[in-house]
Backbone bond lengths (Angstrom), bond angles and torsions (degrees), N, CA, C in turn:
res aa  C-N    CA-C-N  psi(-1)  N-CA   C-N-CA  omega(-1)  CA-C   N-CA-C  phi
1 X - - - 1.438 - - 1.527 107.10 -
2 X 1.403 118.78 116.23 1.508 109.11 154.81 0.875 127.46 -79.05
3 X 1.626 132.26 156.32 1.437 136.00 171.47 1.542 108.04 -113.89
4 X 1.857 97.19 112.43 1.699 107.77 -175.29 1.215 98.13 -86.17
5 X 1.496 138.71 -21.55 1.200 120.80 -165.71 1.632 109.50 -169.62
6 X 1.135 122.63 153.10 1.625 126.91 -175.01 2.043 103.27 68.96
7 X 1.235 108.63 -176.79 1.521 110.01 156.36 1.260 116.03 -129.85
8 X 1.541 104.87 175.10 1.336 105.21 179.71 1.119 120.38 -167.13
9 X 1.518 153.84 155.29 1.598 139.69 -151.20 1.741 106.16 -119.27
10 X 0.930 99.67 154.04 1.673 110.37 -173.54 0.943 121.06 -117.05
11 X 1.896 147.41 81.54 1.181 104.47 -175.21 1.775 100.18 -119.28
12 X 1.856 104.80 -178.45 0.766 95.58 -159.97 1.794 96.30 -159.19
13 X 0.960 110.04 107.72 1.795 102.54 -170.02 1.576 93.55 72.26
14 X 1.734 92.15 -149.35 1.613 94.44 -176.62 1.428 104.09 -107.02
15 X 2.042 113.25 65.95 1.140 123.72 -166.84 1.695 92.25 -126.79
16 X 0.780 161.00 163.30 1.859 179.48 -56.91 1.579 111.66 78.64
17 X 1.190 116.02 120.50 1.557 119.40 172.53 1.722 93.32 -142.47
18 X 1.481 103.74 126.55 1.736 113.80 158.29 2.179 95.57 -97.74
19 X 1.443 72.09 147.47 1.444 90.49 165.58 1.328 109.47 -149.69
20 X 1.568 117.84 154.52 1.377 117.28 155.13 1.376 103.42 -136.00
21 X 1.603 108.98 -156.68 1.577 122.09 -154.97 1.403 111.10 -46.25
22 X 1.395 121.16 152.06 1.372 121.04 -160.16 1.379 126.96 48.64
23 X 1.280 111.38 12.89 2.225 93.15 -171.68 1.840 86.19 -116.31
24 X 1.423 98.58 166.45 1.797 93.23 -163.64 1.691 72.17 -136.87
25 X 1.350 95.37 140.76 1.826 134.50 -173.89 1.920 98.52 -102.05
26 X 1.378 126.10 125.79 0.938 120.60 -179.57 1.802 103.14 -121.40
27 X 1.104 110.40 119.19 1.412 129.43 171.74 1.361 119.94 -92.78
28 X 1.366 145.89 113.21 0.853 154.60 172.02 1.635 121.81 -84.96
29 X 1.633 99.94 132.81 1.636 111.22 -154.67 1.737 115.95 -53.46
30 X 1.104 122.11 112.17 1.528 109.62 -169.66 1.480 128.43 113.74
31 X 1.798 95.30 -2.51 1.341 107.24 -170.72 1.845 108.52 -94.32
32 X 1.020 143.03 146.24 1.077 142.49 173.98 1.631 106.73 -102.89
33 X 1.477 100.20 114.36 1.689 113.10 176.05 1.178 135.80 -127.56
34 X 0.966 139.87 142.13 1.602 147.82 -174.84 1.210 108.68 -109.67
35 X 1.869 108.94 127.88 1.586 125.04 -170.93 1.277 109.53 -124.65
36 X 1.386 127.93 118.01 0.875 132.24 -161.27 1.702 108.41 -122.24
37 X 1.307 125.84 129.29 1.857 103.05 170.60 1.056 101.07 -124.13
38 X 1.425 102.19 175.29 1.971 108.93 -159.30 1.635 94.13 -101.60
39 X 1.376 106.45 -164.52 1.484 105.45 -139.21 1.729 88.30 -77.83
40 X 1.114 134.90 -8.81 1.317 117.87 -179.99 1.622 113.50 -89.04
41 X 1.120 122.44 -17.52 1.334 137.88 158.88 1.852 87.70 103.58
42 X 1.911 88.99 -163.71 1.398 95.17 -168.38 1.614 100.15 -155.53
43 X 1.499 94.39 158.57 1.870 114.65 -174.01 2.083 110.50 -116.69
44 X 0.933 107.82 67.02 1.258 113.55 177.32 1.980 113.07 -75.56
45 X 1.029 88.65 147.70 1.825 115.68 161.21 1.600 104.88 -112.61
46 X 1.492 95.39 127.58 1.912 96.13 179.43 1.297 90.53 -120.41
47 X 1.449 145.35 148.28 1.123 151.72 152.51 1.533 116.93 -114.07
48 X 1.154 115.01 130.50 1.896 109.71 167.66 1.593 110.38 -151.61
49 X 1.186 125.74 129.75 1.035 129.36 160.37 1.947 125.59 -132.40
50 X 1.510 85.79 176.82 1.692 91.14 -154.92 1.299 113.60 -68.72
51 X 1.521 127.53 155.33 1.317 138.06 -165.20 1.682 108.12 -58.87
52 X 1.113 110.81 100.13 1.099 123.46 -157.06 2.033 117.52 -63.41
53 X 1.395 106.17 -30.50 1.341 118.09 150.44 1.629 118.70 -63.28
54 X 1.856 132.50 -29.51 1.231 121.01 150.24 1.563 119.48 -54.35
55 X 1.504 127.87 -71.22 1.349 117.56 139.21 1.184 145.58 46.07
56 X 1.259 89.71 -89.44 1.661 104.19 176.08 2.102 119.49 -73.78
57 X 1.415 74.11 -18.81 1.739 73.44 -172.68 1.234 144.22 89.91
């Protein structure tokens, strides 16, 4: 996930990452996470696509 704008905290297990504008948050497939943004909120891009070795075929 990038963060275009505002910040916001990531956590994930017994993992915590803040990020703001420009820094990219990496989530791993299967992980269960909680996103939180601070009081100014936040402008993310999420991208995901499919297992690219399923895919191919």
């Amino acid at each position: 996930m990038l963060v275009l704008e505002g910040k916001l905290t990531v956590t994930s297990g017994a993992s915590t990452v803040t990020a703001g504008p420009g820094e990219i948050v990496y989530m791993p497939k299967g992980e269960t996470v909680t996103i939180h943004s601070h009081e100014q909120g936040a402008v993310t891009a999420y991208v995901t696509y499919p297992h690219w070795q399923e895919a191919r075929g």
